[in-house]
Z-matrix of the N, CA and C atoms (Angstrom, degrees):
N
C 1 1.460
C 2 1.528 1 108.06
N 3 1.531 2 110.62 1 138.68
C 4 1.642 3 98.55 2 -164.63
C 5 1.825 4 101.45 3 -91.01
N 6 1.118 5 99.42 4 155.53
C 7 1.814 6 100.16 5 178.16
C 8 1.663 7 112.31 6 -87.96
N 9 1.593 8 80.95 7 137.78
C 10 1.618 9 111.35 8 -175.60
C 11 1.607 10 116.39 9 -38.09
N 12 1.428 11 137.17 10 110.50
C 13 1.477 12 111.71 11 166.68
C 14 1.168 13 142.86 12 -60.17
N 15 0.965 14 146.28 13 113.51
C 16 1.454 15 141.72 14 -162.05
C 17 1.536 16 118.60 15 -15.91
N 18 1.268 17 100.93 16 -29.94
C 19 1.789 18 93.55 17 -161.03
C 20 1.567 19 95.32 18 -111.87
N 21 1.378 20 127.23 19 0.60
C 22 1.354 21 129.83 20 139.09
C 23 1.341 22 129.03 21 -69.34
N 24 1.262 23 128.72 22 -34.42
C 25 1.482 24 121.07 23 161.00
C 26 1.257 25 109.56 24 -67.79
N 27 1.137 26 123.56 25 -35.69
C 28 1.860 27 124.74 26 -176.20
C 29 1.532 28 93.54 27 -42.77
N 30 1.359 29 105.44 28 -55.76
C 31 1.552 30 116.00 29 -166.82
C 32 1.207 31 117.90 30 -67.04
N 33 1.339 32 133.83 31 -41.17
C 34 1.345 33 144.00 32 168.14
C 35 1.937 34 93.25 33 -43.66
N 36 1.518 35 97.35 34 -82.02
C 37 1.317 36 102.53 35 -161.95
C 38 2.124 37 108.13 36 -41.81
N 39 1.375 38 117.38 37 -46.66
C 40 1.085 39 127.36 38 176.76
C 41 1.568 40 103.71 39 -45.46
N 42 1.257 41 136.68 40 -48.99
C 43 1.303 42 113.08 41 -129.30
C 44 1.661 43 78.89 42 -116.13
N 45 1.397 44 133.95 43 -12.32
C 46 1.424 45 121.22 44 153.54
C 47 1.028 46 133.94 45 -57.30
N 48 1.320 47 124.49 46 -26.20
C 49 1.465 48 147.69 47 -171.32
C 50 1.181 49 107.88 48 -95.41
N 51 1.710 50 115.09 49 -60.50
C 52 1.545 51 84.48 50 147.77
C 53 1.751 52 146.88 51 -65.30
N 54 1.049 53 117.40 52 -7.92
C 55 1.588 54 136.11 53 158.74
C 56 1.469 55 125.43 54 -58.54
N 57 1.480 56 110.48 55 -41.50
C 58 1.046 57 137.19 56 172.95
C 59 1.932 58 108.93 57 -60.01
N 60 1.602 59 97.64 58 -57.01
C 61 1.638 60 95.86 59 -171.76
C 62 1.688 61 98.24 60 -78.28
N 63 1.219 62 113.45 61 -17.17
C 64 1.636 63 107.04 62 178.76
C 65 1.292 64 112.95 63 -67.87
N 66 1.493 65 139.17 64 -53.74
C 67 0.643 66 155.57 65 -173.93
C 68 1.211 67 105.71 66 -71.17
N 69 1.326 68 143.01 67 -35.50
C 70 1.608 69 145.78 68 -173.22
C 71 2.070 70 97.05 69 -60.54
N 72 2.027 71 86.99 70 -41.66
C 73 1.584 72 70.59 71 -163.22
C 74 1.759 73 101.14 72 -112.62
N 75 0.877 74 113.54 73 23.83
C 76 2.101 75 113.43 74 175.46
C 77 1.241 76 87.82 75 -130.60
N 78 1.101 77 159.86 76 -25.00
C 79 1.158 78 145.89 77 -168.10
C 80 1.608 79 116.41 78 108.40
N 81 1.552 80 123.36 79 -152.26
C 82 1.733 81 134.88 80 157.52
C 83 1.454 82 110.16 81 -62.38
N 84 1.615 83 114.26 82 -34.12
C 85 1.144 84 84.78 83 177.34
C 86 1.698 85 133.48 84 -129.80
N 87 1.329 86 100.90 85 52.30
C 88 1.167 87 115.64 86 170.18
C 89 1.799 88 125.12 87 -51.97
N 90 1.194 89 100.01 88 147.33
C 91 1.712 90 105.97 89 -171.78
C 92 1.571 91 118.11 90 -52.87
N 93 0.854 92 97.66 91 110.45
C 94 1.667 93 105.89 92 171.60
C 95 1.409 94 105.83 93 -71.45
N 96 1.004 95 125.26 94 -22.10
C 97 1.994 96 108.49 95 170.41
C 98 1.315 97 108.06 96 -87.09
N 99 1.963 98 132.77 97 -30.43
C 100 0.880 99 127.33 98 -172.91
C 101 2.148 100 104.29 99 -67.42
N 102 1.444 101 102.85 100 -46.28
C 103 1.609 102 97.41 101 161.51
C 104 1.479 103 124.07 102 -36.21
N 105 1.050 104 107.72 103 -63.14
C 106 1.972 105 128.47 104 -178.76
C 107 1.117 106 84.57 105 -41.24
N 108 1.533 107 121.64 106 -60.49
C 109 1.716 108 101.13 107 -161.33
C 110 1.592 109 122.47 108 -81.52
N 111 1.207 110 113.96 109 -7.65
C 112 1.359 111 134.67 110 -164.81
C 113 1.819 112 94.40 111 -89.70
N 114 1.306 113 121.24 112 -43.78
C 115 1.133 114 118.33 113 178.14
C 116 1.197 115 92.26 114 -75.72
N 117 0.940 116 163.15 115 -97.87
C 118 1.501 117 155.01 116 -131.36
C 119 1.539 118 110.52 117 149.69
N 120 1.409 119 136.50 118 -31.14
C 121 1.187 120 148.60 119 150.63
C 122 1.482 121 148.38 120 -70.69
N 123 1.579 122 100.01 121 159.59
C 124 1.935 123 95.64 122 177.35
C 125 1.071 124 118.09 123 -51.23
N 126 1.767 125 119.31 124 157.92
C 127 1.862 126 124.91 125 164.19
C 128 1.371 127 90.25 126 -50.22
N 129 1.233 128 133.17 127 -50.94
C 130 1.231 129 128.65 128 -158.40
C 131 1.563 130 117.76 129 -52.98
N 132 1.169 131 108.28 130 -43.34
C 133 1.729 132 120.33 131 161.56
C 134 1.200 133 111.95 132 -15.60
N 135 1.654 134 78.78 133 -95.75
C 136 1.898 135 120.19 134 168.53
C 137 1.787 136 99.68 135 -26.33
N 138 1.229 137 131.19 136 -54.81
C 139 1.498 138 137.57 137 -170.33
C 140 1.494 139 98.84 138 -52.60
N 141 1.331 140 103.22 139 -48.55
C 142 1.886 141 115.15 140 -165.36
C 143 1.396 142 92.59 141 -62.00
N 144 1.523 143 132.60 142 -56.98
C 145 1.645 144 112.53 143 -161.26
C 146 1.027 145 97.26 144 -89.97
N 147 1.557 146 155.15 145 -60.58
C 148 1.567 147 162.34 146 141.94
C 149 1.046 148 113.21 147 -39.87
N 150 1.752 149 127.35 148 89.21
C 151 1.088 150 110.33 149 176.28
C 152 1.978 151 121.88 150 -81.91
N 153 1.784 152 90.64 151 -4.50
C 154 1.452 153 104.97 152 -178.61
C 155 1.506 154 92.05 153 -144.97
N 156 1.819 155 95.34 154 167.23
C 157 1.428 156 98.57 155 -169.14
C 158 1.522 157 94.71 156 -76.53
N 159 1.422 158 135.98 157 -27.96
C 160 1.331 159 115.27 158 177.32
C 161 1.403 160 120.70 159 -61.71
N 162 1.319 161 117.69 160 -31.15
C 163 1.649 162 107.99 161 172.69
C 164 1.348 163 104.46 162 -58.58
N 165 1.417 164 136.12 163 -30.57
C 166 1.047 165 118.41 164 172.76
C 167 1.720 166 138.86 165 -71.78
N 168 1.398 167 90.18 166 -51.36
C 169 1.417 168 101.56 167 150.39
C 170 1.943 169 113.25 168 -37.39
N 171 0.958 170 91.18 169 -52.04
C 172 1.986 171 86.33 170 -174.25
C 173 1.650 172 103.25 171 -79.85
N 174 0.872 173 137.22 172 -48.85
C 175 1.460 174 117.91 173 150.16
C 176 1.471 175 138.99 174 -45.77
N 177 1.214 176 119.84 175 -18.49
C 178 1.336 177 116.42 176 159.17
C 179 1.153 178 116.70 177 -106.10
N 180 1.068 179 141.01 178 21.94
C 181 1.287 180 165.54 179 177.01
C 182 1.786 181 113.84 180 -111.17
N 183 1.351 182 100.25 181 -32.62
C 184 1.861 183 90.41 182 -155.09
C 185 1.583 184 104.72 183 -69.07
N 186 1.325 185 115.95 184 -43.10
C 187 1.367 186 103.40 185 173.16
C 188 1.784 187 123.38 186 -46.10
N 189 0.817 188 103.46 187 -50.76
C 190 1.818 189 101.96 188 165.92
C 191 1.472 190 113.06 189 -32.09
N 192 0.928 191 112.42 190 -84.40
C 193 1.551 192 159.81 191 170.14
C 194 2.044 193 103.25 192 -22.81
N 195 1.601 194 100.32 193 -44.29
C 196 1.073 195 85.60 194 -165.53
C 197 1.286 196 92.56 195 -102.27
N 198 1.203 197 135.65 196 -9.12
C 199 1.777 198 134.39 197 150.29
C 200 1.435 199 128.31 198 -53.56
N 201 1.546 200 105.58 199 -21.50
C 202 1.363 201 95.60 200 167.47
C 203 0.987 202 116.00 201 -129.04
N 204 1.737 203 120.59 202 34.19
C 205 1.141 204 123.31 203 140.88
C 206 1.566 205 128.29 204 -87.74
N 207 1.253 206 106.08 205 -23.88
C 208 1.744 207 132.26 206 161.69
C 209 1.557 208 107.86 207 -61.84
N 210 1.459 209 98.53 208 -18.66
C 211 1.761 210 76.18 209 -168.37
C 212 1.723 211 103.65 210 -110.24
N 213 1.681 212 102.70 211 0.21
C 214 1.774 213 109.60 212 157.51
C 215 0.988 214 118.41 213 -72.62
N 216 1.934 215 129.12 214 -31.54
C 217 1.182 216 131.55 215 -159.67
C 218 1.778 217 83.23 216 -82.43
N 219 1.095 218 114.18 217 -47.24
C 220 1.883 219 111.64 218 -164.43
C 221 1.844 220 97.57 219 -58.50
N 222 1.152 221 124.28 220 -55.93
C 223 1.704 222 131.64 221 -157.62
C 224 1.891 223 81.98 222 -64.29
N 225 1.420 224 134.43 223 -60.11
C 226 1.205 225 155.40 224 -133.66
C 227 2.001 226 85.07 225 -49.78
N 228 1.421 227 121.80 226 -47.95
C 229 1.446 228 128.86 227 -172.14
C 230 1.582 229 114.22 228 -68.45
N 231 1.731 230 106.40 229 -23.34
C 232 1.400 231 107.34 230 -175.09
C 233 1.578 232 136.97 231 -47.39
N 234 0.801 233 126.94 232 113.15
C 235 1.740 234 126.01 233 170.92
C 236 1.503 235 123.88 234 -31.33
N 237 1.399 236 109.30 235 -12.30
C 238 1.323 237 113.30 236 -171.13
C 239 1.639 238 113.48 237 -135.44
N 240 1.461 239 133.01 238 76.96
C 241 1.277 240 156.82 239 -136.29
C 242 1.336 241 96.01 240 -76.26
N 243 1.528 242 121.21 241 -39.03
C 244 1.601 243 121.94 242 -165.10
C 245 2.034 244 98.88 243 -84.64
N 246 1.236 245 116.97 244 -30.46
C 247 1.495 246 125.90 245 -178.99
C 248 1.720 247 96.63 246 -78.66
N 249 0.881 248 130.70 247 -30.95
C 250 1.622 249 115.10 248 -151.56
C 251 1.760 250 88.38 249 -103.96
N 252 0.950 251 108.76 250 -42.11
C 253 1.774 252 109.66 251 174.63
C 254 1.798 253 102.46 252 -60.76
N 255 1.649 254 129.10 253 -39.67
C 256 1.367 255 94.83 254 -175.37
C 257 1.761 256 95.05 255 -103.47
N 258 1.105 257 133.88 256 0.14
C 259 1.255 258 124.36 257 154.24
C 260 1.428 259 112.71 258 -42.08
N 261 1.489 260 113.83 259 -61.37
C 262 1.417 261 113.09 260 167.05
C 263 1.833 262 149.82 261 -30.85
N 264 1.804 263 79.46 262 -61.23
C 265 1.892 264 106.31 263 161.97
C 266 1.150 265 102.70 264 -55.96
N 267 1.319 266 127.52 265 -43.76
C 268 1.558 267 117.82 266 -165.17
C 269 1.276 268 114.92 267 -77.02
N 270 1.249 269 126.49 268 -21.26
C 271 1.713 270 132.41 269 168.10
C 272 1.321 271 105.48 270 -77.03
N 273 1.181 272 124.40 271 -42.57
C 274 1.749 273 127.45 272 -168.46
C 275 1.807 274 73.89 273 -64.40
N 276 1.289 275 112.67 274 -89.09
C 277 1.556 276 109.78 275 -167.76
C 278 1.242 277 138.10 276 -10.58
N 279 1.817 278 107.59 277 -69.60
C 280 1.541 279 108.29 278 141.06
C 281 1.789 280 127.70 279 -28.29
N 282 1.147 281 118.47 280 -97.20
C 283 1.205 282 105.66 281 162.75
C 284 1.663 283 150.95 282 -9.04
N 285 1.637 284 80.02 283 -39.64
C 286 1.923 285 86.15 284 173.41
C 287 1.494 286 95.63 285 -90.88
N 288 1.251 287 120.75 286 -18.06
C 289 1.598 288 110.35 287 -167.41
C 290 1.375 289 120.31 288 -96.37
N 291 1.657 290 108.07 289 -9.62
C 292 2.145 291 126.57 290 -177.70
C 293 1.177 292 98.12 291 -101.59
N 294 1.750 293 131.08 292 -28.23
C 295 1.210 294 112.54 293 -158.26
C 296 1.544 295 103.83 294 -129.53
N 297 1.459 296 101.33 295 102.73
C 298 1.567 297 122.75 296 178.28
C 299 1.482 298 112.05 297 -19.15
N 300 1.111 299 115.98 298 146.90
C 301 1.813 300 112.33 299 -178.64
C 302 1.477 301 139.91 300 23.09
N 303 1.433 302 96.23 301 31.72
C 304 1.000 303 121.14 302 160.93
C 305 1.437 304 124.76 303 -81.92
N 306 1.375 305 124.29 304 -37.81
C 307 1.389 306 153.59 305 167.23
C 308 1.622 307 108.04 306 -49.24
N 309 1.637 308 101.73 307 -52.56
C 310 1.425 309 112.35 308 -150.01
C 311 1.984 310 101.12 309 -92.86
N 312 1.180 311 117.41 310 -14.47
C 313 1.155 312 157.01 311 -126.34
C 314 1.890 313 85.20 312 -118.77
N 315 1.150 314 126.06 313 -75.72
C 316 1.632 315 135.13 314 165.01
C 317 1.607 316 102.25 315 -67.66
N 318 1.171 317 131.64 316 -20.24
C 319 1.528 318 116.43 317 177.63
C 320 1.357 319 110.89 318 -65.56
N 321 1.597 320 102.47 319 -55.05
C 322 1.490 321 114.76 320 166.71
C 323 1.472 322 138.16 321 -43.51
N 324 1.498 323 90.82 322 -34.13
C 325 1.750 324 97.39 323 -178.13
C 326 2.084 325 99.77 324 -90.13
N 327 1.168 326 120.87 325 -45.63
C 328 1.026 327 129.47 326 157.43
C 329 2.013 328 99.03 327 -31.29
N 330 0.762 329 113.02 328 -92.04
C 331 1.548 330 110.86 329 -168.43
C 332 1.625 331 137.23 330 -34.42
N 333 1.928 332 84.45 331 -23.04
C 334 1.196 333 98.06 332 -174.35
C 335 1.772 334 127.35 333 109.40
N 336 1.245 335 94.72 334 0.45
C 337 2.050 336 111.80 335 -147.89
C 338 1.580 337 73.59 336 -44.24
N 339 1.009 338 126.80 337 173.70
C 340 1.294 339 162.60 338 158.23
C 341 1.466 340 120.85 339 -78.53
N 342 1.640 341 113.68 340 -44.79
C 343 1.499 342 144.79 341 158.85
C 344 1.426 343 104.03 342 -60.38
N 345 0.627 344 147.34 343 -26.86
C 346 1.980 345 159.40 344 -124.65
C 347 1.756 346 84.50 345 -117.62
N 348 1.120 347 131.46 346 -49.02
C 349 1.384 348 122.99 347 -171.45
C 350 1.176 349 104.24 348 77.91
N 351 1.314 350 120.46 349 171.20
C 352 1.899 351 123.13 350 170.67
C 353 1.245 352 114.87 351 -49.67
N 354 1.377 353 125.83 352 133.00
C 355 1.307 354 157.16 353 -163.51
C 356 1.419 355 109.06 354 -59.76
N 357 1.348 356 123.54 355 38.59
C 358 1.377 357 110.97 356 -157.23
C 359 1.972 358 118.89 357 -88.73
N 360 1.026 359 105.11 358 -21.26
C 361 1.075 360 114.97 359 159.68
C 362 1.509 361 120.65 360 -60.29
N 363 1.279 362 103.94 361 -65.50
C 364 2.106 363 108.29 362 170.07
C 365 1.321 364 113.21 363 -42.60
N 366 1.354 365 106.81 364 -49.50
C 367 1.465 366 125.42 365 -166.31
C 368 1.690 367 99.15 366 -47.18
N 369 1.612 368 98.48 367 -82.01
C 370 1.705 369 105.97 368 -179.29
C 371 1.340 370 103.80 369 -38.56
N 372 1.674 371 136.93 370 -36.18
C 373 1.474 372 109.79 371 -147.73
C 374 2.062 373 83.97 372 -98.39
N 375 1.152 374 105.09 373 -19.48
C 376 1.643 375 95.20 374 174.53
C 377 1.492 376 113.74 375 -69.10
N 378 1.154 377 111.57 376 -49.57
C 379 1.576 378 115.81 377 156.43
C 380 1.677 379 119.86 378 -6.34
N 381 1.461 380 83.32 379 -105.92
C 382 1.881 381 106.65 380 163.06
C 383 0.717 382 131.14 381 -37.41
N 384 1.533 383 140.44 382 -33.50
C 385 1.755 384 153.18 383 -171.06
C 386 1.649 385 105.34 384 -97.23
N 387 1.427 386 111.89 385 -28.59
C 388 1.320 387 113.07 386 -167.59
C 389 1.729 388 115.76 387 -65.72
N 390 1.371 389 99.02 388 -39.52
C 391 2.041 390 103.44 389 165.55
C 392 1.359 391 101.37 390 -53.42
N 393 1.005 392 114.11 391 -56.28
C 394 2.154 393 108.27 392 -159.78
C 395 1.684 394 99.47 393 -61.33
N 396 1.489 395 115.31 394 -12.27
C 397 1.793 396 95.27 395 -143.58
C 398 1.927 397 71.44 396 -110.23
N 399 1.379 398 134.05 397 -9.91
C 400 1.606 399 126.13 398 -168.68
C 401 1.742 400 76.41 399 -80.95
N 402 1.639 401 99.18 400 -57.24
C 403 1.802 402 104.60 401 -154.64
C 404 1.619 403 100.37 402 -37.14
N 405 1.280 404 130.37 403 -72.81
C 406 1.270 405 162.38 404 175.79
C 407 2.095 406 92.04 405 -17.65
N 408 1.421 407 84.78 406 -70.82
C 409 1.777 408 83.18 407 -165.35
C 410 1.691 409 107.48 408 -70.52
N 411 1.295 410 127.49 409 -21.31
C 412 1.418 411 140.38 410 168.21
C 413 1.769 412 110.62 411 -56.66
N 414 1.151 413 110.14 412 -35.72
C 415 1.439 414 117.47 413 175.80
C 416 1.358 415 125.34 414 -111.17
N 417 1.405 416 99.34 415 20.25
C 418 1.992 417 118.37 416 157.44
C 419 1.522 418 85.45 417 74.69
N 420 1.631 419 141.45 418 24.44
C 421 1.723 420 120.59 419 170.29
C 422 1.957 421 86.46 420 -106.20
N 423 0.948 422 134.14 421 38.59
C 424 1.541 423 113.42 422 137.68
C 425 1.348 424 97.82 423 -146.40
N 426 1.635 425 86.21 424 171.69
C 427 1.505 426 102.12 425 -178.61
C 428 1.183 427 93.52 426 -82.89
N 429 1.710 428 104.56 427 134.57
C 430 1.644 429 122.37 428 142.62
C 431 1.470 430 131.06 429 -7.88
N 432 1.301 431 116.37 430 104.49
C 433 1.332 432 113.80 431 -160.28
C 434 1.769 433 145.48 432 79.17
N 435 1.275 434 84.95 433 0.92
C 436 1.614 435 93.46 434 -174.05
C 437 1.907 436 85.08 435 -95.63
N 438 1.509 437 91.88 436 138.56
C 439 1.757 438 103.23 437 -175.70
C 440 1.376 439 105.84 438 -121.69
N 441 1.767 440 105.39 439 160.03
C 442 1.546 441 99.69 440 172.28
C 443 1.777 442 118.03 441 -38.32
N 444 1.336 443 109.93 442 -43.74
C 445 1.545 444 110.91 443 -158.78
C 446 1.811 445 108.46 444 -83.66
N 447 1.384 446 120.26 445 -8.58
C 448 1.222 447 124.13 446 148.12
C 449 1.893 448 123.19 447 -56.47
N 450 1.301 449 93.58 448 -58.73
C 451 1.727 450 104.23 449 177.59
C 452 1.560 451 110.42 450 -51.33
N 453 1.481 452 111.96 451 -52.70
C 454 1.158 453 89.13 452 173.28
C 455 1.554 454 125.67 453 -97.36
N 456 1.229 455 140.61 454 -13.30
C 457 1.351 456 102.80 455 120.71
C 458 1.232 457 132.21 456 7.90
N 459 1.455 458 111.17 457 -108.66
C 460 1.555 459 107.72 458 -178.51
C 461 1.316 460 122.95 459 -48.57
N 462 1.492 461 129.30 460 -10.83
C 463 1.235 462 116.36 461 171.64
C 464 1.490 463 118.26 462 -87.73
N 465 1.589 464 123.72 463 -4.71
C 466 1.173 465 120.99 464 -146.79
C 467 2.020 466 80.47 465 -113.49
N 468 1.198 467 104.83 466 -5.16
C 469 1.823 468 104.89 467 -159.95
C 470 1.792 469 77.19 468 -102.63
N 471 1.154 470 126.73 469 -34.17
C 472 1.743 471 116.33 470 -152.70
C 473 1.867 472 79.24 471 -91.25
N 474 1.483 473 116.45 472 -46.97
C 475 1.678 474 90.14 473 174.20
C 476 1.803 475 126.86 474 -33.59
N 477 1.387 476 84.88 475 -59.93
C 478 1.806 477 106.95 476 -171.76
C 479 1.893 478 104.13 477 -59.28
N 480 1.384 479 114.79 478 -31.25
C 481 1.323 480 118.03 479 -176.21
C 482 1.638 481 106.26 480 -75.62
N 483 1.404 482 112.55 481 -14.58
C 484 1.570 483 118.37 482 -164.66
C 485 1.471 484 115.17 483 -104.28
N 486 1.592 485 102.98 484 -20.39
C 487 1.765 486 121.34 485 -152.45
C 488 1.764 487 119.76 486 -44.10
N 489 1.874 488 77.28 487 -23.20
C 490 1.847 489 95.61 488 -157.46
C 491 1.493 490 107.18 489 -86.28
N 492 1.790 491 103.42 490 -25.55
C 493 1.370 492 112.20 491 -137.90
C 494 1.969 493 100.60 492 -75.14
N 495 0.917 494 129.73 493 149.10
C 496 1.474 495 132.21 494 -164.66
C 497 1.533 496 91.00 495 -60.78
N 498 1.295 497 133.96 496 -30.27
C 499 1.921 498 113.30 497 -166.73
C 500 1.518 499 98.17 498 -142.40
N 501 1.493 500 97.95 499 51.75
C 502 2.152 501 129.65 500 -172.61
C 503 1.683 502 87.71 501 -38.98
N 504 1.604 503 129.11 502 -62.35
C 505 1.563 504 101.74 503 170.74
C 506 0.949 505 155.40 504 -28.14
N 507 1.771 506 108.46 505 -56.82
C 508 1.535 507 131.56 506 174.11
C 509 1.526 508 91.84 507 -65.00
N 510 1.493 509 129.90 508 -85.22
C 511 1.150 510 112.41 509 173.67
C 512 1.306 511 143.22 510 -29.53
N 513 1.357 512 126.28 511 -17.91
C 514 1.377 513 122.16 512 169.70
C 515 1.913 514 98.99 513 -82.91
N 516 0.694 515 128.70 514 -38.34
C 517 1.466 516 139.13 515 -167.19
C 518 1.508 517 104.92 516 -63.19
N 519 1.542 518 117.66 517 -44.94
C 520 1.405 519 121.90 518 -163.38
C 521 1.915 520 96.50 519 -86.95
N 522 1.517 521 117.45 520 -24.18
C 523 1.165 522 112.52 521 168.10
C 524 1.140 523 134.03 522 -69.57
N 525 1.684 524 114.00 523 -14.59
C 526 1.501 525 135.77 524 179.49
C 527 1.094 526 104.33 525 -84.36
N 528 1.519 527 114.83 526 -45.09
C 529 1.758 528 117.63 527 169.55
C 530 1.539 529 122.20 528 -31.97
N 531 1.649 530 105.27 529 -46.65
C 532 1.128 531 115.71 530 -166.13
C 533 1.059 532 105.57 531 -93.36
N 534 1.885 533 142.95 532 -5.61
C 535 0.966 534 142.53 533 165.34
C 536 1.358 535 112.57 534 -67.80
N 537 1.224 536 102.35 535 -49.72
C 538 1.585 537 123.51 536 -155.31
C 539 1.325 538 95.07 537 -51.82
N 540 1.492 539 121.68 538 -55.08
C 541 1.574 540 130.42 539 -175.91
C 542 1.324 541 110.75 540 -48.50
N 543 1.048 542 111.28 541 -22.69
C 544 1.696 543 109.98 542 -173.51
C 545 1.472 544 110.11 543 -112.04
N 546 1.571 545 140.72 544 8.39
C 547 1.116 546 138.34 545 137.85
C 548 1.770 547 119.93 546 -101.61
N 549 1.541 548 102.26 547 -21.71
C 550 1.601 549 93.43 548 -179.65
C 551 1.087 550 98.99 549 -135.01
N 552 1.411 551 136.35 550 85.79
C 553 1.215 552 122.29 551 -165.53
C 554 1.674 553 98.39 552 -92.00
N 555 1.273 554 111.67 553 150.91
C 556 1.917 555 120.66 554 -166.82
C 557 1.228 556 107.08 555 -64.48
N 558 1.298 557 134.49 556 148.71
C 559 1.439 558 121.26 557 -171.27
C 560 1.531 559 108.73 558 -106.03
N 561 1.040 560 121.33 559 155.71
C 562 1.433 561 134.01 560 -137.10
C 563 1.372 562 96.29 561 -97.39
């Protein structure tokens, strides 16, 4: 692989960061030319490291993404299958609910959009989540049939249901509460 020129990583790093604050505050689908110009450079740039808005999306995304996939592999050893599975949900939750289009971003790939590009975000978090959610139903703490790609689902719908709400965290959290009871309810 040939090495980056200096004033191409400038640009890489530049035009995520600006991507990053675009996206924090328009959402997934904020203007990719208004970025280009905000970094200082052509669409064409922007084209060279993003050749689609999902590469971008998954680059400003992966750090998230790859923290709470690290933090399935860590819960994945736990002694306690029903705690380490909603330890889990509750970070995906957080996460989909602090970090702007992030939510809307897995709805899309979840659905299928066509626009959505390869699923790579779902993918990794179906990946990672999928040990805790077998462990979990293997040791009678979920209900029958509820699958990784249900959970998040519902976590990616209680983000989007919360987005508006003045304290969208706490509120996404207290909606998971009330999920949780109705796929794993605590055993008596």
């Amino acid at each position: 692989m040939p090495v980056q020129r200096a004033d191409a990583r400038r640009n890489y790093a530049l035009l995520l960061a600006v991507a990053k604050e675009a996206i924090a505050e328009y959402g997934p689908d904020a203007s990719l030319e208004q970025m280009a110009r905000t970094a200082g450079v052509g669409s064409a740039t922007l084209r060279r490291h993003f050749p689609s808005r999902q590469a971008l999306l998954e680059a400003v995304f992966r750090e998230q993404v790859d923290s709470l996939c690290a933090l399935a592999r860590d819960l994945t050893a736990g002694p306690d299958t029903r705690a380490a599975l909603l330890e889990w949900l509750s970070a995906v939750t957080a996460a989909t609910a602090t970090i702007r289009g992030l939510a809307i971003a897995l709805t899309r790939e979840q659905a299928g959009d066509p626009d959505a590009g390869e699923p790579c975000c779902t993918a990794q978090l179906t990946e990672a989540g999928a040990p805790l959610v077998r462990r979990a139903a293997d040791a009678g703490t979920l209900t029958p049939g509820v699958t990784i790609t249900d959970l998040l689902t519902l976590i990616t719908g209680i983000a989007l249901a919360s987005e508006h709400h003045p304290r969208a965290a706490a509120e996404a959290q207290r909606l998971l509460g009330l999920a949780v009871r109705g796929v794993s309810p605590p055993r008596e």
